[in-house]
C-alpha positions, 0 to 999 in steps of 0.5 A: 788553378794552383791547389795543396792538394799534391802539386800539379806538375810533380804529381804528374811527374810522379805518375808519369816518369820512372827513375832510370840511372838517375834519369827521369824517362817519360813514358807515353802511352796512346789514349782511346780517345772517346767520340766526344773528342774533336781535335787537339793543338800543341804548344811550342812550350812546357807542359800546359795547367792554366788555360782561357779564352780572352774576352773577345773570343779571338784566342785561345790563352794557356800558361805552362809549367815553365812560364810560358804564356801561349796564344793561339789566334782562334781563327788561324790556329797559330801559336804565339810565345809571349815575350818576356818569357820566365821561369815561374810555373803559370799560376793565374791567367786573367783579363780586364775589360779593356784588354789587360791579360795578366799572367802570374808565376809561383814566386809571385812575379806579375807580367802584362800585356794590352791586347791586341797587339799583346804589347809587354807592360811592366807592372808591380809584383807583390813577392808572394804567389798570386792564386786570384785577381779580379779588376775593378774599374775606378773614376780613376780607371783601373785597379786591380784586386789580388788574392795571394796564398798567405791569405792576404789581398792585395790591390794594386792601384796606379802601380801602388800596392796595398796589403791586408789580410783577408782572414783567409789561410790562403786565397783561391778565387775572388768576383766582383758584384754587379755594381763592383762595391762588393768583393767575395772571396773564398780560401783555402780553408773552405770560407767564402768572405763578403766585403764592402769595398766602399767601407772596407769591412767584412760583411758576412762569413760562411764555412760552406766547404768542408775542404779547400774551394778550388773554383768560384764561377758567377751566373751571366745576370750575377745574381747567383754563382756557384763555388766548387771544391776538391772533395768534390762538392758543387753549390749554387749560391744566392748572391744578395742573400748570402746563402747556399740554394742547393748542393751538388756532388762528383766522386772526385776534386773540382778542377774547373767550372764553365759555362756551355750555353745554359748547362754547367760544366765541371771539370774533375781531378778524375779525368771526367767533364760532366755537364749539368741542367740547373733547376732552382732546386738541383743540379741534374748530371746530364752527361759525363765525358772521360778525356784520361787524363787530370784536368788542370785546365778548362774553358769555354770556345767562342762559339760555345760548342767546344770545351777545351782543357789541359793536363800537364802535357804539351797539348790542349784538348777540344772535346764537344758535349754530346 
């Protein structure tokens, strides 16, 4: 995910290299890598900050800081360089149903492909940097929903754009409900919107985050999900009732949510993946996993056993939660 808080790839580039006669000098230093780490694979690209896993559990898919947008097929292990290729860092990674994989970059640029066969499709770009999309199926076929980062959502049906303003400084995430008649959206500014997407009208507003919301993840039945913030804050919200059931903290920023089976998994801005039991009252910390590095990046395997992140370096990682 894309955030104010200090960019993703220059922090790295700060924290990482030294200024040398006008020459940036990366220095690598080896990791002690913890027991719960299992493999890794590297990218035949740029440093790595968005990462999933497509719908049908057959590849691994990650955006780079160059525009690269790499798949490896889960079974082989193989890499392949998505063409066409661009400049813009990765921004959003996102699939339909029917296999439409969505890549978009800082300039606000939308490339496409159809799965399998991952065939390049030309699609209509709103200009301006997209943080969220969301697809939603219509007795037409297929629209599709984007959140950009002056607070505008736009929706793209047909190849037909539409802009309106959302009444958020920025979009970071949007989900549909279970009948795709309701759009929730959250913002930079910490909001979380309902509309009607039959009426077009704004249902309900909460200001439940102090602080930008950095992840939004729903529950398999959709009748709850859960939205996560830089400062750290973790709340499971009650989808028909439009209220926060309980809140949950880790000392550092929330810089993804999965799902491991039944347990909830927060990826932290610390370097830390931490694994929670969910009771209709609390989110209980069962176990933390320290990977070293910032996680800008993190997904769920096929066969739900593995974690896999990334932090701005050539590599995804694979861990297994104890």
């Amino acid at each position: 995910m894309w955030h104010r808080k200090p960019i993703q790839i220059v922090m790295f580039v700060l924290a990482a290299a030294m200024l040398v006669g006008g020459v940036v000098v990366f220095q690598r230093t080896e990791r002690k890598m913890p027991p719960e780490f299992v493999e890794r694979l590297t990218a035949p690209a740029g440093r790595l900050s968005s990462l999933r896993t497509s719908l049908d559990g057959k590849y691994l898919i990650a955006g780079g800081s160059d525009g690269a947008v790499i798949v490896w097929d889960w079974t082989t292990r193989k890499p392949q360089l998505l063409e066409p290729t661009s400049i813009q860092p990765i921004v959003t990674l996102a699939e339909s149903t029917d296999g439409l994989l969505v890549a978009t970059g800082l300039q606000g640029q939308l490339r496409g492909w159809q799965l399998p066969e991952f065939t390049p499709l030309k699609l209509t770009s709103p200009e301006v940097p997209i943080t969220a999309i969301a697809f939603r199926q219509t007795t037409d076929g297929r629209s599709m929903l984007l959140g950009l980062s002056d607070g505008r959502i736009a929706t793209l049906d047909g190849g037909k754009l539409t802009l309106r303003k959302s009444g958020h400084r920025g979009v970071k995430a949007l989900w549909l409900s279970k009948d795709q008649d309701e759009l929730v959206s959250v913002g930079t500014e910490g909001k979380v919107l309902w509309y009607n997407l039959k009426t077009k009208n704004l249902i309900a507003t909460s200001a439940a985050h102090p602080t930008e919301i950095s992840a939004v993840l729903p529950f398999a039945d959709q009748s709850r999900f859960v939205t996560a913030d830089w400062d750290g804050h973790i709340k499971v919200w009650d989808a028909k009732a439009r209220k926060v059931l309980w809140t949950a903290q880790q000392p550092d920023g929330v810089s993804g949510l999965t799902w491991l089976g039944e347990q909830l998994v927060s990826a932290g801005w610390d370097g830390k993946l931490r694994g929670w039991a969910l009771t209709p009252e609390q989110a209980i910390l069962e176990v933390t996993v320290e990977t070293g590095r910032p996680i800008h990046g993190l997904a769920v395997m096929p066969d739900s056993s593995l974690l896999a992140t990334v932090s701005a370096s050539r590599e995804v990682e694979f861990w297994k939660l104890k």
